[in-house]
C-alpha positions in Angstrom: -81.6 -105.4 55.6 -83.9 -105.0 52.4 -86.5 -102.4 54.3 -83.4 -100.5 56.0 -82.0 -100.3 51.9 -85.6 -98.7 51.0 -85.7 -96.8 53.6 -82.4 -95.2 52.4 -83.9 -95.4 48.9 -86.9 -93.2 50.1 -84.6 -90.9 51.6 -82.4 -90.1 48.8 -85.5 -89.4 46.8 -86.9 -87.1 48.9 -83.7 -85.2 49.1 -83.6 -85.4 45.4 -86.8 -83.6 45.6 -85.9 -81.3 47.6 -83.3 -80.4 46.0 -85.1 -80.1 42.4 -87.7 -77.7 44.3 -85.1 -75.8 46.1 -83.8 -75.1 42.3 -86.3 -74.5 40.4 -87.6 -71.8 43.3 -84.3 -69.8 43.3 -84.7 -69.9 38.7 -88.7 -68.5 39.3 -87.2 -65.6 41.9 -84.0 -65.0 39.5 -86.6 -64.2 36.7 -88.0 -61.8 38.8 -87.8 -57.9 37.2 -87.3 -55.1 39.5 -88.6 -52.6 39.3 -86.5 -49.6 37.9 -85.5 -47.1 40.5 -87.1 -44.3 38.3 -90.3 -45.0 39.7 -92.2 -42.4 41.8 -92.5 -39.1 42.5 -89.3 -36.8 42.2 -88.9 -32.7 43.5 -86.9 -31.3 40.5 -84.9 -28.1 40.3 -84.5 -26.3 37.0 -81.8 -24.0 36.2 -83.1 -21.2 33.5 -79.7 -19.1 33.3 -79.5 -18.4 36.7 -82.7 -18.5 38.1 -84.1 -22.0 40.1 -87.4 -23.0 38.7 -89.5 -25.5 40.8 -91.0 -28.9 38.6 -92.0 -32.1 39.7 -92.1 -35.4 38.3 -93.8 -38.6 38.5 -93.0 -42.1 36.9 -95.1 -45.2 37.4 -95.8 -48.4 35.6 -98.4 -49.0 33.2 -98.6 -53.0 32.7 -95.8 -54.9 32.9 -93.1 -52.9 31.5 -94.5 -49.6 30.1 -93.0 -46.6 32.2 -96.0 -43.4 32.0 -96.0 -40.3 34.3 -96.3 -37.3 34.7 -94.8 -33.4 35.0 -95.7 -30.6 36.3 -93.2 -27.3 35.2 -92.9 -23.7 37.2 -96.3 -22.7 36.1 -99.6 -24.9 34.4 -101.1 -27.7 36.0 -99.5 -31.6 35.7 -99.2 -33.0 31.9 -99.5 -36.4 31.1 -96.4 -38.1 30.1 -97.2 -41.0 27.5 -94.0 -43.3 27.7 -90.8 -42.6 30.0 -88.4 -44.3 27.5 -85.0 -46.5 29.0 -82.0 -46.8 26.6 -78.3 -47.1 28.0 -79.4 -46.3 31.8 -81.0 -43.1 31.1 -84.3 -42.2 30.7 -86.3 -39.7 28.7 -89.3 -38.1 27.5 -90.7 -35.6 25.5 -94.2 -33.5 26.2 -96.2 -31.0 23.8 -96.4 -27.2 25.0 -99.3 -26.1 27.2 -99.3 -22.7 27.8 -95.9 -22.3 26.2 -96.1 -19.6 23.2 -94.9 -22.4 20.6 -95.7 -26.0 19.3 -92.4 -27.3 19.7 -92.5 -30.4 22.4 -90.4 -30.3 25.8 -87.8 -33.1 25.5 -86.2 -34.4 28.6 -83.4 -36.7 29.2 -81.8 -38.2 32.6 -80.4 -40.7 34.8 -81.0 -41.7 38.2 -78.6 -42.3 40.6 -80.3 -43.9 44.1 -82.6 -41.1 45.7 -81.0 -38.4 43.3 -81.3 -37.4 39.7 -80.1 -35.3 36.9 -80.9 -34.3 33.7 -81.2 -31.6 30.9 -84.3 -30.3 29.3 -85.2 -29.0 25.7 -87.0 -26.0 26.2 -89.6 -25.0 23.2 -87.2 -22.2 22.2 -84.7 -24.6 21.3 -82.3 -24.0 24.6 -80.9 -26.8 27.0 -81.7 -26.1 30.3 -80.2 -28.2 33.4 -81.7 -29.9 36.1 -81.5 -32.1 39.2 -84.1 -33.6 41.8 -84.3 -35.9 44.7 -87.0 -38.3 45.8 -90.2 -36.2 46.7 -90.6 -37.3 50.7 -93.6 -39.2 51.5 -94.7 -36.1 54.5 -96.4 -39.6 56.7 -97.3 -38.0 60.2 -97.4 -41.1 62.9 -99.8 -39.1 65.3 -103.1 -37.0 64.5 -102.2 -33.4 65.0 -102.8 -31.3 68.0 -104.1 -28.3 67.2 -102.4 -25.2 68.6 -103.8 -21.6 68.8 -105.8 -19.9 66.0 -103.7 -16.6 64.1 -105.6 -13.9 62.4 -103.0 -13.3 59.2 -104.5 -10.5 58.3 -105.3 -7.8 60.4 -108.2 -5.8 58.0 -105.7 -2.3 58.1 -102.9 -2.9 56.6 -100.3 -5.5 55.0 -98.5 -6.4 58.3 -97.0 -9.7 57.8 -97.3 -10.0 54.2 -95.5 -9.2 51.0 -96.0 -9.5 47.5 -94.0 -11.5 45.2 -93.5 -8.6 43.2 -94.8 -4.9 41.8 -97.3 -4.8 44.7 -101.0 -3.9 43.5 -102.9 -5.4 47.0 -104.0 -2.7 49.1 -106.5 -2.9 52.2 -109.5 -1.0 51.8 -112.9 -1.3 53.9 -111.3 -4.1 55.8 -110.6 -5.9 52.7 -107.3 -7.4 51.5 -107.8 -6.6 47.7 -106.3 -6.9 44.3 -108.0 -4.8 41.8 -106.7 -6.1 39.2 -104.6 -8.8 38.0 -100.9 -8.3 39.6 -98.3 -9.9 41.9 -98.7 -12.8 44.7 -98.8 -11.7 48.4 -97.5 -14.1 50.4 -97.1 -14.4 54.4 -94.0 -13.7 55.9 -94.3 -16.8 58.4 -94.1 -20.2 57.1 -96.1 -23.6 58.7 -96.3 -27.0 58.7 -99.3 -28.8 59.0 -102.5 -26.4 60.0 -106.2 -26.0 59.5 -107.2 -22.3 57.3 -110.5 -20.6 56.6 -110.4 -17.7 54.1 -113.5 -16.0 52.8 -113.1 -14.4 49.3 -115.0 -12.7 46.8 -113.9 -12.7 43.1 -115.0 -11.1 39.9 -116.0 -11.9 36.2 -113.4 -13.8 34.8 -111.1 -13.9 37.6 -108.6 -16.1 38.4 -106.8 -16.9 42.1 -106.1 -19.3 44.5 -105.1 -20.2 47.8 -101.4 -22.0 48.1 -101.1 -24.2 51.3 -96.9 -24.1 52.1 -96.5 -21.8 49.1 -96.8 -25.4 47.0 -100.2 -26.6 46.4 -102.6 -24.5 45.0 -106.9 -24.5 45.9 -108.2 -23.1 43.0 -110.2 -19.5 43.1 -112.0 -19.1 39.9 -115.3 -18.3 37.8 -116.3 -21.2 36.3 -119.5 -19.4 34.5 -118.5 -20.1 31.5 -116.7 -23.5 32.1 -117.0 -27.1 32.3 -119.8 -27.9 34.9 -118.5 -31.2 35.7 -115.9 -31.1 38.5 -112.5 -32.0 37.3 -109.0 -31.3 38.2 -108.7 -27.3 37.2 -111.9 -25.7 38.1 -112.8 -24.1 41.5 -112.0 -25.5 44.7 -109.7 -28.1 42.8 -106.0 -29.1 43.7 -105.0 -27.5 40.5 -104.3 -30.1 38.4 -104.1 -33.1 40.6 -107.3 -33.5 42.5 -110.7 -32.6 41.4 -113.7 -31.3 43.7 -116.4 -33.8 43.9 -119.1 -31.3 43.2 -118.9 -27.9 42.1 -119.7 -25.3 45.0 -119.3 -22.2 43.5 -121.5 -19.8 44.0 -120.3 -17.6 41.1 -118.4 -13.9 40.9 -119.5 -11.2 43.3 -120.5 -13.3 45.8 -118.5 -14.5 49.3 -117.3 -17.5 49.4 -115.4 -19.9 52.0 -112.9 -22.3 52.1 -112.1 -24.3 55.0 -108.5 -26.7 54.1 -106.8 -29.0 56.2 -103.5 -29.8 55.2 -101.4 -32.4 57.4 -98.6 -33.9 55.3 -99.5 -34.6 52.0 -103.3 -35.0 53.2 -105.8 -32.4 52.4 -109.3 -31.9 52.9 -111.2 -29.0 51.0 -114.5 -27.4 52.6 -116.1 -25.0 50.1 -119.0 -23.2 50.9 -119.9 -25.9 53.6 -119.7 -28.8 51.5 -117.0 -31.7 51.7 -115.4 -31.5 48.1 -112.0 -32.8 48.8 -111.6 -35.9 51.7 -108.5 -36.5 53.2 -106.8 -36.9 50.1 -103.4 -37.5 49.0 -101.6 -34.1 46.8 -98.9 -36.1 44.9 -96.7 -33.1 44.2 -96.0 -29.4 44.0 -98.6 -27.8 41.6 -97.9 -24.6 39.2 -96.5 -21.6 40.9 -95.2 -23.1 43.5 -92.5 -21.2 45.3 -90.3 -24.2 45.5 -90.0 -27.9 45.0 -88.9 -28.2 48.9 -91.4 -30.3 50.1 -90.2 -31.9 53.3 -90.0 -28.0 54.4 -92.8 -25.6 56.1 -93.5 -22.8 53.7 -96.6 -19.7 53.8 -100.0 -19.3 52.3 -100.1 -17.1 49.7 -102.5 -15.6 47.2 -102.5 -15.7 43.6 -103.6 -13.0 41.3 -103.4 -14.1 37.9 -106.6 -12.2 36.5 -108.6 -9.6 39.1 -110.5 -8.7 41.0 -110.2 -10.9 44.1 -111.1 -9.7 47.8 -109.7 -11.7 50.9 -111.1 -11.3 54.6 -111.2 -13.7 57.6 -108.1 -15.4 56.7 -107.7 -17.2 60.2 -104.8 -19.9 60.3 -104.8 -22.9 63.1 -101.1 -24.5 63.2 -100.3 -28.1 64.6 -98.4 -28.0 67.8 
C-alpha cells in the first residue's frame, strides 16, 4: 500500500511539472513580438495631379525594434531612410531632397493594411500628394530558364520597333542607333520576361545613359573620368543605386564597350567588357526612371539619354521560353 501511495505521489509531481513547464512555455511564446507587417519591400504608386509616378519602398529591422529602409522616388537612385516611425497604426517618415531644387525634406505618412498600403506624401514644394502600393512580388523562378531564340532589336536602318518616350532626337546613322545629344528615352515596343541581352555602346565626355532591363532596373552607362574610382552603387555598370560593380571596367568615352546582362526574376548578372562585375545577384526594387512600379509584369529595354552623346549597335536579345 505505502509504495502504491508513492507511486501516486511521484505521479502527481510529475504532472505538476508538467504542468508548470507547459505554462511557463505558452508565457515565453506570448512575449513573443511580431514582427510589424510593414516590413519589406512595397511597389508604390504616386499620384502627382493626374499623372502615376512609379516609387518603391523598403522597410526592415535594425535591432530589435528600430524600423530603417529605404525609398526610391520617379527619378534618383534609393535614399536611406533613418527611422520608419509607428504611432496610432500608421507609419511615417521624412527624407532630405536629392536632386530635388529645394532643402525642404519629403515627409511621408501611411498605414498598412495586409499586402496593401496607402498613404500621402509631402512634396518639397509644400503639396500633399497621394499614394498607394502593394507588396513588391518576390519574381522566384522554380526551374533554370530555357533559352529561346536570339532577336536582333535593332535592325542598323531605321527605328523599326522602337519609340522614344518623348521629342524624339535618336536617329540611325552609319548603322548606329544614336543620340547626339542629351534628349528623350527610346524604348522597344515588345516587352519580355526573363532574357539574356548584349548591347555594345560608345559614349562621350560627360555622358550619361543606361540600359533598363523590363523598363525598371537600370545598368548604368556613364564616364566615370572624373569620378569615384572605387566601385559603388552609381557609377558604370552599377544597378543604379542598389548594387555596385565589383570592379570598375570602363574603358572610358569614345571607346566601345559591352555589356552582357542576365536577368531571370529579380536575379541579375552584369558582364562588362568581359569581366564578371555583378553575380547572380538579387535587384531589390525598381530603380529611377523606371517606367512603372509593376514588377510581377514583362516590360521592354530601353535606353536612357540623360546627357549625350551615346551610340548603340549589336543590341541582340535572347528571351526565356
Amino acid at each position: 500500500m505505502k509504495k502504491i501511495l508513492i507511486s501516486r505521489f511521484v505521479q502527481l509531481q510529475l504532472i505538476i511539472l508538467f504542468v508548470t513547464l507547459s505554462a511557463t512555455k505558452v508565457s515565453a511564446q506570448s512575449k513573443i513580438i511580431k514582427d510589424p507587417d510593414v516590413i519589406g519591400r512595397w511597389d508604390l504608386t504616386i499620384d502627382h495631379n493626374g499623372k502615376s509616378q512609379p516609387s518603391w519602398l523598403e522597410v526592415q529591422k535594425s535591432g530589435n525594434h528600430t524600423l530603417v529602409g529605404r525609398f526610391t522616388a520617379d527619378g534618383g537612385s534609393a535614399r536611406p531612410i533613418s527611422e520608419v516611425k509607428a504611432a496610432d497604426g500608421k507609419y511615417s517618415f521624412s527624407i532630405p531632397p536629392q536632386w530635388e531644387n529645394s532643402s525642404r525634406y519629403l515627409d511621408f505618412q501611411f498605414e498598412v493594411n495586409g499586402d496593401a498600403l496607402k498613404g500621402t506624401m509631402v512634396y518639397v514644394d509644400g503639396v500633399t500628394y497621394n499614394f498607394t502600393g502593394v507588396r513588391a512580388p518576390e519574381l522566384i523562378r522554380d526551374k533554370a530558364p530555357v533559352w529561346g531564340t536570339p532577336i536582333r532589336l535593332f535592325n542598323g536602318k531605321d527605328l523599326t520597333g522602337w519609340h522614344a518616350d518623348g521629342k524624339n532626337q535618336w536617329i540611325v546613322q552609319n548603322g548606329l542607333l544614336t543620340s547626339p545629344h542629351t534628349g528623350s528615352n527610346i524604348i522597344t515596343d515588345k516587352t519580355f520576361n526573363d532574357f539574356k541581352l548584349h548591347v555594345e555602346f560608345r559614349f562621350g565626355q560627360g555622358a550619361n545613359s543606361g540600359v533598363y532591363l523590363r523598363g525598371r532596373y537600370e545598368v548604368q552607362i556613364m564616364d566615370n573620368t572624373t569620378g569615384p574610382k572605387e566601385p559603388i552603387n552609381n557609377v558604370f555598370s552599377a544597378i543604379y543605386g542598389v548594387l555596385p560593380p565589383n570592379k570598375m571596367m570602363s574603358k572610358g568615352p569614345g571607346q566601345w564597350q559591352t555589356y552582357d546582362i542576365t536577368l531571370v526574376g529579380r536575379l541579375v548578372t552584369v558582364v562588362a567588357n568581359g569581366h564578371t562585375v555583378i553575380c547572380n545577384a538579387v535587384i531589390p526594387g525598381i530603380t529611377g526612371g523606371a517606367i512603372d512600379s509593376k514588377e510581377g509584369e514583362p516590360g521592354p529595354i530601353y535606353f536612357q539619354c540623360e546627357a549625350g552623346p551615346v551610340d548603340f549597335r549589336n543590341i541582340v536579345i535572347t528571351p526565356a521560353k
